[in-house]
N, C-alpha and C positions, 0 to 999 in steps of 0.2 A: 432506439437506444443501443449505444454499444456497449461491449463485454470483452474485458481483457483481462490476462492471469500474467504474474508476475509471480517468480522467485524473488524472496527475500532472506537476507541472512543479518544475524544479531538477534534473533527474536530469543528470549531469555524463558521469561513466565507471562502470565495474564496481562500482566500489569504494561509490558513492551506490546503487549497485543493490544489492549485499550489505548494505550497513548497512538501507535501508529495507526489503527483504524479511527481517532477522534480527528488525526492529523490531514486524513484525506479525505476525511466526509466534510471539512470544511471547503473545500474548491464546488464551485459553483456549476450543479449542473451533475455531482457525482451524487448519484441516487443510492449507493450500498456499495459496501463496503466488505471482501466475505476473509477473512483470515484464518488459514489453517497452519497451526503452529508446527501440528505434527508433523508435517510433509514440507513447512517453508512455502507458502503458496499466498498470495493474495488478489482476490480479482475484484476488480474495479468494475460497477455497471455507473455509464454518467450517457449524458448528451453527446460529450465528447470526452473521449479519454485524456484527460491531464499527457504531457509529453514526461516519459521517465527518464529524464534531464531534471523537470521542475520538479515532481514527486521525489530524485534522490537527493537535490538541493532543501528540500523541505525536512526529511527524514534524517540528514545530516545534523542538521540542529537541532534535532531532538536526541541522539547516539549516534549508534555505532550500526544505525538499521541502512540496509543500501537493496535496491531491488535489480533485477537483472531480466532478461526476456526471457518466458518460462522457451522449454524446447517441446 
């Protein structure tokens, strides 16, 4: 299994945390989903990490959420 952390920015309250963590535990293969608001951080554990292309075309249309390669 792999494990990847992404920055993210837009994240508001709970409720932008529940929607984008509901959004990417639907791709197939992504087993958890772990988001921390307080630092902007999301890591993906799946089979295969979703391309974060497809992940910020999906997070587009739900706001203003976009992820970037953590450093």
């Amino acid at each position: 299994m792999a494990k990847k952390t992404f920055q993210i920015s837009g994240l508001h309250c709970q409720h932008c945390v529940s929607k984008v963590k509901n959004a990417i535990q639907q791709f197939e293969g992504v087993n958890k989903v772990l988001i921390s608001n307080e630092n902007d951080m999301v890591t993906v554990e799946a089979e295969n990490i979703p391309d974060i292309a497809v992940l910020n075309d999906l997070l587009e249309d739900l706001g203003s959420y976009k992820l970037s390669e953590s450093s």
